[in-house]
C-alpha positions as CSV (number, residue, x, y, z in Angstrom):
1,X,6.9,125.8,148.4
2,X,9.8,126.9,150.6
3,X,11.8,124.4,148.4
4,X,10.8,126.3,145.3
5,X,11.6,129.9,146.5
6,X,14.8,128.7,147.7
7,X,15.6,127.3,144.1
8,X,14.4,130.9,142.8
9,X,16.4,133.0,144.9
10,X,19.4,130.6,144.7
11,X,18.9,130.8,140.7
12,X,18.3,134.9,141.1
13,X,21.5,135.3,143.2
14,X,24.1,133.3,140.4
15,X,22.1,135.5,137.6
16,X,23.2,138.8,139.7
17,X,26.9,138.0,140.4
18,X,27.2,136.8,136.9
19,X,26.1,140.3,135.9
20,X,28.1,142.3,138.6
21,X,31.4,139.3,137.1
22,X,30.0,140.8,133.9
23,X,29.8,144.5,134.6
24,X,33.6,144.4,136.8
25,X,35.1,142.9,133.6
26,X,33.6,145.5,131.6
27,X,35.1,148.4,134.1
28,X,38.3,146.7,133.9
29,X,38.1,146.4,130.3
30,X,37.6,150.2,130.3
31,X,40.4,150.6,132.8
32,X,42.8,149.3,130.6
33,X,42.3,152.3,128.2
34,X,43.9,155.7,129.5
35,X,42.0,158.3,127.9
36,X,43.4,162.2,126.9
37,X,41.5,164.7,125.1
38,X,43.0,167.2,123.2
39,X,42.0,169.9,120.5
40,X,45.2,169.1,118.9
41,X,44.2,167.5,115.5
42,X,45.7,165.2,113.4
43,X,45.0,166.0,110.2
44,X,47.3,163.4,108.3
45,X,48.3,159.8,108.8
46,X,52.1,161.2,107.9
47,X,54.0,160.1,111.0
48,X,56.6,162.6,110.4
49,X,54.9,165.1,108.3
50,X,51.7,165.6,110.7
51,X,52.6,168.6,113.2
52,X,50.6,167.2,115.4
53,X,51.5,163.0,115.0
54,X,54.8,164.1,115.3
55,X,54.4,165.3,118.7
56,X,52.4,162.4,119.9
57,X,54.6,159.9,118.4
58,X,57.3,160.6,121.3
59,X,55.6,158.6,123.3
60,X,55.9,155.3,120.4
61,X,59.3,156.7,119.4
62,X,61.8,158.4,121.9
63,X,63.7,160.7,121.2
64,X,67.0,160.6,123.0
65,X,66.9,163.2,125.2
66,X,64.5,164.3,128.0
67,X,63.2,167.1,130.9
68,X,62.8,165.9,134.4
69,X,60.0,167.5,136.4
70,X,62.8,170.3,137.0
71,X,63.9,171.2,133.7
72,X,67.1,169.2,133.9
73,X,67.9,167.3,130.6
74,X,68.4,163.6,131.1
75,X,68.6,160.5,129.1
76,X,65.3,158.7,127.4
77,X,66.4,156.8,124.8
78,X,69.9,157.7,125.2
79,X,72.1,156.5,128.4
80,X,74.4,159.8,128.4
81,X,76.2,161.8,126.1
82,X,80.0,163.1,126.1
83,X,81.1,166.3,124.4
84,X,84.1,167.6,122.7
85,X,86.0,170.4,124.5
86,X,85.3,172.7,121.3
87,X,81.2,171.6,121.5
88,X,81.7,170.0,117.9
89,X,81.6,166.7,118.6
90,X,78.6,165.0,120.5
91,X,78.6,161.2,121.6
92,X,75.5,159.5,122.4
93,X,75.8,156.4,124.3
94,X,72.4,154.1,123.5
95,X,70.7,152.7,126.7
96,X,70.7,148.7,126.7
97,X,68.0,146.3,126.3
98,X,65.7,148.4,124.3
99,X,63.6,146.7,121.5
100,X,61.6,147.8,118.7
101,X,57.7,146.2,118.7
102,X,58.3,143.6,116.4
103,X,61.3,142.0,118.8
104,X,64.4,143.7,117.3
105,X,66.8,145.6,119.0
106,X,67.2,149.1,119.0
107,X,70.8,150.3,117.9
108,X,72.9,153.4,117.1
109,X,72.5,152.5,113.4
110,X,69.4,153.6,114.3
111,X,70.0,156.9,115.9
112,X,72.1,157.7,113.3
113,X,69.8,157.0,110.6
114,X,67.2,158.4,112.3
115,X,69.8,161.9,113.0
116,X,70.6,161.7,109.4
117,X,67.0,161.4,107.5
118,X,66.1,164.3,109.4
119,X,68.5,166.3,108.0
120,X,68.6,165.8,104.7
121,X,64.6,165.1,103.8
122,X,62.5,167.0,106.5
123,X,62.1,170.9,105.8
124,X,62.0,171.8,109.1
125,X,65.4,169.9,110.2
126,X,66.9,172.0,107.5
127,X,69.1,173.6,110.1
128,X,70.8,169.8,110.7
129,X,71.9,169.2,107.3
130,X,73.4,172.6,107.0
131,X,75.6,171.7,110.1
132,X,76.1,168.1,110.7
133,X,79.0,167.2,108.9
134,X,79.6,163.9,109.9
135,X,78.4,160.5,111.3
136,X,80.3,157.8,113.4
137,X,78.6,154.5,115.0
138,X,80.8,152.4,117.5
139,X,79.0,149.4,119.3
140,X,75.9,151.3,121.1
141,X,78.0,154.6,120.4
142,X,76.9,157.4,117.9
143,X,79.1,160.6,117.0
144,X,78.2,163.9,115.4
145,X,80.1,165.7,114.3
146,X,79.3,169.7,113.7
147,X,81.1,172.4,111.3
148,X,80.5,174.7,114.4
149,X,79.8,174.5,118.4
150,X,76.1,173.7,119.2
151,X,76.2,173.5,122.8
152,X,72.4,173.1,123.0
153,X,72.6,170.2,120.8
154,X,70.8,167.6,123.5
155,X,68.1,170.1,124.0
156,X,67.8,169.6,120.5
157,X,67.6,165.7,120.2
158,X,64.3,166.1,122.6
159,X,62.2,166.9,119.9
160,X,63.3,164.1,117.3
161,X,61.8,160.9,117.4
162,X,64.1,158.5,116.8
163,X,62.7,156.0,113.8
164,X,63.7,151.5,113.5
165,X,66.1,151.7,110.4
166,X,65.1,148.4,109.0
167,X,61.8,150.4,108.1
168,X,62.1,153.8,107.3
169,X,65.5,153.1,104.9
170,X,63.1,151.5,102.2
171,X,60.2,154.7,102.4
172,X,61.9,157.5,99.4
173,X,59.6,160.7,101.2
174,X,59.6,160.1,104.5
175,X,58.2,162.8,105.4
176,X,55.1,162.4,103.1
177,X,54.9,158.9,103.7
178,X,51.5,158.4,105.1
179,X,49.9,154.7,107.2
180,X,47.1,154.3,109.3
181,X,49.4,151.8,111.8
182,X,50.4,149.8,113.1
183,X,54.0,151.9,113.0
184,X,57.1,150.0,114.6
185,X,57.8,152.0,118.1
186,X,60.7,151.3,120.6
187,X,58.7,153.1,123.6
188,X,56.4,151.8,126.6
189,X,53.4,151.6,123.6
190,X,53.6,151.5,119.8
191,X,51.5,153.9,117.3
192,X,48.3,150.9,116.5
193,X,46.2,152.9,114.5
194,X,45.6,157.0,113.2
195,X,41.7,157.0,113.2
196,X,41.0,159.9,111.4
197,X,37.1,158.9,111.0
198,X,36.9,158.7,114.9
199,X,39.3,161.3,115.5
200,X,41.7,159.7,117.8
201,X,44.9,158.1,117.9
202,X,45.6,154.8,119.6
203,X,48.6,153.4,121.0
204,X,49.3,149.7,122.1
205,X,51.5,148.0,124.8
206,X,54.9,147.3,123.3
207,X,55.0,143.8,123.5
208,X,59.2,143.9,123.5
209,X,59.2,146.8,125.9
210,X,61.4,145.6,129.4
211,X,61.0,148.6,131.2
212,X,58.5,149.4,133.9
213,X,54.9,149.5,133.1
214,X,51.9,151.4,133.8
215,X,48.3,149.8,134.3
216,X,47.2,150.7,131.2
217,X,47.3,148.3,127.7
218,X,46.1,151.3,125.6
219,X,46.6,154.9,125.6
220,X,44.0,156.6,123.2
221,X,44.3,160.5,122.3
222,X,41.3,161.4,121.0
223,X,40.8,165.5,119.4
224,X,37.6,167.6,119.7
225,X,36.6,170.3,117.6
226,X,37.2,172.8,120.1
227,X,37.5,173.2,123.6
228,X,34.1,173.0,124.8
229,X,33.3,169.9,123.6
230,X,36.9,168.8,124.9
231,X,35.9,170.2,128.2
232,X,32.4,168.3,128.5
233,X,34.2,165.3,127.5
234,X,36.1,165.5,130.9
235,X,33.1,166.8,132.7
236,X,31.0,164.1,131.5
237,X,33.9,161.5,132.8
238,X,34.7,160.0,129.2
239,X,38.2,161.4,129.4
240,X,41.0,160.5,132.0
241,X,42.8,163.6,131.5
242,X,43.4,166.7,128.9
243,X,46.5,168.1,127.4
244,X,47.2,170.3,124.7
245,X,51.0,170.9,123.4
246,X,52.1,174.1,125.2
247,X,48.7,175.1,126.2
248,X,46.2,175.3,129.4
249,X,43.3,173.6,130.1
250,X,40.7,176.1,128.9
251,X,40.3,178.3,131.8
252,X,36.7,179.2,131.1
253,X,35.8,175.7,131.9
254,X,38.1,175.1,135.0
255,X,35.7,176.0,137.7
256,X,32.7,173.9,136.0
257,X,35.5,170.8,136.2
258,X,36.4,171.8,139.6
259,X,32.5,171.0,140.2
260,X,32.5,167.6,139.8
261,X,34.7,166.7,142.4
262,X,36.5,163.7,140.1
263,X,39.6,166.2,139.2
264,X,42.8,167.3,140.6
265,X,44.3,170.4,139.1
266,X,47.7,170.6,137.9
267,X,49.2,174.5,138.0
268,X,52.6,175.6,137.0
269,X,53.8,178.6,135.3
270,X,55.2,177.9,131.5
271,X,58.0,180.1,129.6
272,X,55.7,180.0,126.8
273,X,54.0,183.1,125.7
274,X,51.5,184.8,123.0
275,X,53.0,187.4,121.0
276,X,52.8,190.4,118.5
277,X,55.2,189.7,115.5
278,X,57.3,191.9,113.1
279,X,58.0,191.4,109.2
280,X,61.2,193.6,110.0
281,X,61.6,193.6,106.3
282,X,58.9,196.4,105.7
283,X,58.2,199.5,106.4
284,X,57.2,200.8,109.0
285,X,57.8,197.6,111.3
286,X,61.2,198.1,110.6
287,X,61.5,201.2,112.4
288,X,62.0,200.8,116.2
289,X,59.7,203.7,116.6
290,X,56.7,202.5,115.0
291,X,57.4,198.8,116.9
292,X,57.7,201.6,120.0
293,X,54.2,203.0,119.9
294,X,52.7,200.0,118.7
295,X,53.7,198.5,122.3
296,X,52.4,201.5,123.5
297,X,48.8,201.2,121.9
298,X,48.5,197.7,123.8
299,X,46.4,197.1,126.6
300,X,47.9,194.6,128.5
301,X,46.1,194.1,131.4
302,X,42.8,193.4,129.0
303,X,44.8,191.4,127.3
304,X,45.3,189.4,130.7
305,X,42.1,189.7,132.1
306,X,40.4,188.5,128.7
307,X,42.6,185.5,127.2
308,X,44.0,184.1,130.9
309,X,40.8,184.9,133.0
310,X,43.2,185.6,135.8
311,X,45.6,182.8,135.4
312,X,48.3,185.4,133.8
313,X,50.7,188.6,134.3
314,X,51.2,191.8,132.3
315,X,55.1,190.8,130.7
316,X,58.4,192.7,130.9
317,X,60.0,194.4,127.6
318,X,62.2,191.7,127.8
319,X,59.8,189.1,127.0
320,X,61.5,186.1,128.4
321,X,59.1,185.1,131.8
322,X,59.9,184.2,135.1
323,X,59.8,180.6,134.6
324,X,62.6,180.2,132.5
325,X,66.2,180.3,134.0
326,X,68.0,183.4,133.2
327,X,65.1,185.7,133.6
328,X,65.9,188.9,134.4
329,X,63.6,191.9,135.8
330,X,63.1,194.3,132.7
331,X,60.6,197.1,132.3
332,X,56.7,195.8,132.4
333,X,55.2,196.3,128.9
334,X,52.5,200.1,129.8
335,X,49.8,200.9,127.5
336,X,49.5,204.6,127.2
337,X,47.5,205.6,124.4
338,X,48.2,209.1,124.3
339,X,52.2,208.1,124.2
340,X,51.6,205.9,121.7
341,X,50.2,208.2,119.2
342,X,52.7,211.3,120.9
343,X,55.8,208.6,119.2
344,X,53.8,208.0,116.2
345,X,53.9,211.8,115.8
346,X,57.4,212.3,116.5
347,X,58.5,210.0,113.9
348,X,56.8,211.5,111.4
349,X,53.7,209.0,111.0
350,X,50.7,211.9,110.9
351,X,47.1,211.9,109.8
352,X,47.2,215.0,107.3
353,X,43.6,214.4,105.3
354,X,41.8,213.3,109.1
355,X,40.3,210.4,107.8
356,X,41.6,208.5,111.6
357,X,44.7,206.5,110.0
358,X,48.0,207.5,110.0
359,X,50.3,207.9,106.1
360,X,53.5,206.6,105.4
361,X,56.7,209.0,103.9
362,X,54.4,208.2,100.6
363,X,51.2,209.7,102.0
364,X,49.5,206.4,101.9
365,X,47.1,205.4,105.4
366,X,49.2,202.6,107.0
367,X,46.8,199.7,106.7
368,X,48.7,196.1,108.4
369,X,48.1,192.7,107.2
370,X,47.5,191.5,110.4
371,X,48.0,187.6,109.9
372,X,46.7,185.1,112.3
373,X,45.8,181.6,112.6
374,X,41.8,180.5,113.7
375,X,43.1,180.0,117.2
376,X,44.2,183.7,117.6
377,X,41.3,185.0,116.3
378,X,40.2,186.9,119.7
379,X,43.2,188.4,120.6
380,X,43.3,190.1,116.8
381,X,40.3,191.7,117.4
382,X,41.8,193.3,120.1
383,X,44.5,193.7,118.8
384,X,42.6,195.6,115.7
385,X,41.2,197.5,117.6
386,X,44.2,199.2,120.1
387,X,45.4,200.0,117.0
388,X,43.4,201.6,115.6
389,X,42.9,203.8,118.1
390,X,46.2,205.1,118.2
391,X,45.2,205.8,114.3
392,X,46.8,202.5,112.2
393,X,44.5,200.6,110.2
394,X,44.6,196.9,110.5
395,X,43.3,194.3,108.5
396,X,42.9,190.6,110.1
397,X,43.9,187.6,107.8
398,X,42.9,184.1,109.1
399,X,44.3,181.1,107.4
400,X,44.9,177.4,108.3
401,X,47.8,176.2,110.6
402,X,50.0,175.2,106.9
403,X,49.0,178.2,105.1
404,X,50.2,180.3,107.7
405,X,53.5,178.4,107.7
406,X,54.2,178.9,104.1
407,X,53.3,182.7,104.3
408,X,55.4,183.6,107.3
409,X,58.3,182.0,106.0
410,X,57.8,183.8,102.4
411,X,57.3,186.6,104.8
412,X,53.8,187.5,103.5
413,X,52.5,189.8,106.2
414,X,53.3,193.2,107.9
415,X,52.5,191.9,111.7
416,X,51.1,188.3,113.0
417,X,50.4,186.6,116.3
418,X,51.5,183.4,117.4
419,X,53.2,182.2,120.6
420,X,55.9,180.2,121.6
421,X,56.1,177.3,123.3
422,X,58.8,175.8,126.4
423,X,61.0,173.8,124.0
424,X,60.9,176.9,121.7
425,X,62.0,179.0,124.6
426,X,65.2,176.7,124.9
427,X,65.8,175.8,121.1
428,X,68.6,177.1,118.9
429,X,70.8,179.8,121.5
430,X,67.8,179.6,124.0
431,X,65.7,182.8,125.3
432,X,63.3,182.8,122.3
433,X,66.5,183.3,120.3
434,X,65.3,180.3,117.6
435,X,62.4,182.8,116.8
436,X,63.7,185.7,115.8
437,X,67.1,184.5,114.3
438,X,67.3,184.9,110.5
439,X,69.0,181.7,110.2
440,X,66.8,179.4,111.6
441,X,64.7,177.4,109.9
442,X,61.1,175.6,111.2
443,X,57.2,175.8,111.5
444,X,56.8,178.3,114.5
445,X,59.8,180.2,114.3
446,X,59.5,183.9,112.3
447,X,63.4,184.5,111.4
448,X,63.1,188.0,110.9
449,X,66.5,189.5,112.6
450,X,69.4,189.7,110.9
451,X,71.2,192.2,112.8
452,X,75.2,191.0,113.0
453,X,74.8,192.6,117.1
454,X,71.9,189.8,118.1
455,X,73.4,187.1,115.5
456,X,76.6,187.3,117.0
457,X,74.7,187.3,120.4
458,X,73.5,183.7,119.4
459,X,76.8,182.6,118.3
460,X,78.4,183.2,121.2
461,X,75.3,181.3,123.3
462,X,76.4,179.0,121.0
463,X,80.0,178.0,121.4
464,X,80.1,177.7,125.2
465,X,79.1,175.9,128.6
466,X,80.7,178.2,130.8
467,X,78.0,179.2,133.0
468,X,78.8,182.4,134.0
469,X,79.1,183.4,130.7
470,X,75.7,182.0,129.8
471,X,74.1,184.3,132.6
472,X,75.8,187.2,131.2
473,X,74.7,186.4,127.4
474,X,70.7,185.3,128.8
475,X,71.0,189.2,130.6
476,X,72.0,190.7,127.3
477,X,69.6,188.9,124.9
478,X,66.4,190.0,127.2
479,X,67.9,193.9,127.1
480,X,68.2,193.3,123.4
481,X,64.5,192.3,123.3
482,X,63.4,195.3,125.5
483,X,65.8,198.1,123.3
484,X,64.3,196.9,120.4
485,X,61.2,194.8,120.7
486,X,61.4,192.2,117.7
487,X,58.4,191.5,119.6
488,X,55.7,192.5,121.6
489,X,54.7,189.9,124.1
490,X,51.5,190.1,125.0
491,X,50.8,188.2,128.5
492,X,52.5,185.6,130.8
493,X,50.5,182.8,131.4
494,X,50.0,179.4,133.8
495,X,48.8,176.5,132.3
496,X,46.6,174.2,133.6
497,X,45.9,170.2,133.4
498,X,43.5,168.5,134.9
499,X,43.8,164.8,135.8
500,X,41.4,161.7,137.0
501,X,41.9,162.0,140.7
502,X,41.1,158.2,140.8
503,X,44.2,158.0,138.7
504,X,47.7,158.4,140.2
505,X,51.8,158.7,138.9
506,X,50.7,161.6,136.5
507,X,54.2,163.5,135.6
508,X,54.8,166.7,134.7
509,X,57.8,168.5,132.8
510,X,58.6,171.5,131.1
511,X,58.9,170.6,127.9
512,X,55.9,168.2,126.9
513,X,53.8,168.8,130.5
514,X,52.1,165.4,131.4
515,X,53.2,163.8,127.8
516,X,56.2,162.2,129.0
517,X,57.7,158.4,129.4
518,X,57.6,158.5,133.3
519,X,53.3,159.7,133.6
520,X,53.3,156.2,130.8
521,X,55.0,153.5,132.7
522,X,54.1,155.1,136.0
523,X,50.0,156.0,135.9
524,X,48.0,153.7,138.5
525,X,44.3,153.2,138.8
526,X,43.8,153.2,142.5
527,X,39.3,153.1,141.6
């Protein structure tokens, strides 16, 4: 009998370590996936011509340039660069040993092609075929040359994912051309597969990649319909992490998260902002006294207290924040009613019949297409309704992310709210310059100043390095903000990411937050 329960329990103990051999490989199995969540949708298997794939395929497809964790600009898929004395001429020197998934090398044919496509066939690179002039590959060298100084140009080339020739030469509309994966990546992983039905995005281990690597064979971005579900996702312990481009962590849901004990909390101030925009080719946004009492009519601290639950400041007239170099201290934005509808008065807007809205020279009530996307839909109400206190009507207009595009850029609205983002910050002559100038060309920006005083401004950003001159120019571009409010920014924010605590060599950097080469080849499971 002892004999027999001795055979049981021997036969009982190899069943339960089988299991627990079983149930380790599983964890490890699941430990090889790093998961994100995002409400950042991909709404089209178009590499390029997705917003949003073309933001997540930085981590498949460097770009050549990159932020360290203190704004500096370093090399990713580029070694260095060299510069002309006249900021015409940029070199970019290629790094070595980089290979494409499917074994080939990468090259400066590459870079150039890649350079090149984008300027001639994607709408929003416009701004590069209008400029680049010429194109010059020497060994692992490649030249551009520029019919004017750009001296932000490598600020630039972080944004632009740089594509393998050998496949993107034979695709006519590249930036229509849609594929569910596999797409050929020279980063840590490789775009596998857009899963549209699942809603996620998967990338693979680059089998050719010879750099360091993390602990992870898969990285899988997967979007929620909105940020609750995003957030339970985390609470619930599906997801490894969150990010959204340029964005917080919802803050409503930060405490509930903090609950669980599994997260650390990432907090750093961004230079990116929400504000109020101006068609400044109608009337009355055109005149700096209506765009004057407007501010006024604002209730900033609401504003703050509402859409940042604390995490946020009231903003200066100058609208550039703290967190980007150059600030300088301006005037905070005040909401006084009473001077608000005091300027409106003084410039001749008045409410003759009393029917609460204020005429135009024509005697008709000032009613403004307020245009907005879904994600702004809170702050319009608000914003509907300051207004209209100080007596101008408001309608609200919500459209989908492309619609709003093509009607901003036809200029198709009297006032709209949107934000901008770190990168945007730094693009074009920096300082939120790429947003307001008329010249420049791309899905966020509103190009809607044309005044020679601010273009020249941007110009002159434009054709130097000298330092001290830079600091003068960053001073002068926030007083032009504050003298004439282009726009109204609206609050100051911090943004927050919450990571796996059991998860370690998460990296942070201004630009793309924790969405950067070093957090892929350096995350570490220490469960």
């Amino acid at each position: 009998m002892r004999e027999t329960y001795h055979k049981i329990w021997s036969l009982l103990f190899l069943i339960l370590s089988f299991v627990t051999i079983c149930c380790s490989m599983g964890v490890i199995a699941d430990d090889a996936i790093l998961r994100i969540a995002t409400t950042n949708e991909v709404k089209s298997p178009a590499f390029i011509g997705d917003y949003t794939l073309g933001i997540f395929n930085h981590l498949s497809n460097p770009p050549l340039m990159q932020m360290d964790e203190k704004g500096k600009l370093i090399g990713l898929l580029a070694d260095h660069f060299e510069v002309s004395p006249d900021n015409t001429e940029w070199t970019f020197v290629i790094k070595d040993n980089q290979f494409w998934s499917d074994g080939i090398p990468v090259t400066a044919d590459d870079v150039a092609f890649s350079i090149q496509m984008y300027g001639t066939s994607i709408p929003n690179a416009g701004w590069i075929g209008e400029t680049l002039i010429d194109t010059q590959v020497d060994g692992n060298k490649v030249t551009f040359k520029f019919n004017k100084p750009y001296t932000n140009l490598a600020l630039e080339f972080t944004s632009y994912s740089i594509l393998p020739k050998h496949i993107w030469e034979s695709i006519e509309n590249p930036n229509e051309f849609t594929s569910t994966g596999p797409y050929v990546g020279a980063g840590p992983y490789y775009l596998d597969n857009v899963d549209l039905n699942a809603g996620k995005v998967i990338f693979k281990r680059n089998p050719s990649w010879k750099g360091k690597i993390s602990d992870y064979e898969t990285v899988e971005i997967s979007w929620f319909k909105n940020e609750d579900a995003a957030a339970k996702a985390l609470e619930s312990g599906i997801m490894d992490t969150y990010w959204k481009y340029a964005s917080s962590y919802p803050y409503a849901a930060i405490d509930s998260l903090r609950k669980t004990g599994n997260f650390e909390m990432l907090e750093k101030p961004t230079s990116g902002l929400t504000f109020l925009g101006f068609n400044l080719k109608r009337e009355p946004m055109s005149d700096p006294a209506f765009r004057e009492a407007v501010s006024s009519a604002i209730n900033y601290q609401e504003l703050v207290d509402i859409s940042t639950l604390g995490y946020g400041l009231v903003p200066n007239r100058g609208f550039v924040p703290p967190a980007m170099d150059g600030y300088i201290q301006t005037k905070p934005m005040e909401y006084n009613l009473e001077t608000a509808k005091k300027t409106l008065d003084s410039a001749g807007y008045k409410d003759s019949d009393g029917n609460g809205i204020i005429e135009a020279a024509d005697g008709k009530d000032i009613t403004l297409d307020l245009l907005i996307r879904n994600s702004y839909a809170r702050e319009a109400e608000l914003i509907k309704e300051y207004l209209e206190k100080a007596g101008i009507g408001v309608e609200v207009r919500t459209v989908e992310d492309n619609t709003w595009f093509e009607m901003k850029d036809k200029l198709d609205y009297d006032i709209t709210l949107t934000r901008t983002t770190p990168w945007g910050m730094l693009m074009h002559a920096g300082w939120a310059t790429g947003y307001f100038d008329s010249r420049r060309t791309g899905q966020g920006v509103l190009h809607t100043v044309d005044d020679e005083v601010f273009l020249k401004l941007c110009d002159d950003i434009l054709s130097t390095t000298d330092q001290t001159l830079l600091n003068g120019y960053a001073k002068e571009v926030q007083e032009y903000y504050a003298e004439n409010l282009p726009g109204i920014p609206l609050y100051w924010k911090n943004d927050i990411t919450p990571y796996n605590k059991k998860i370690t060599g998460w990296y942070s950097n201004p630009l793309y937050g924790i969405m950067n080469e070093f957090t892929f080849t350096g995350v570490k499971s220490s469960a």
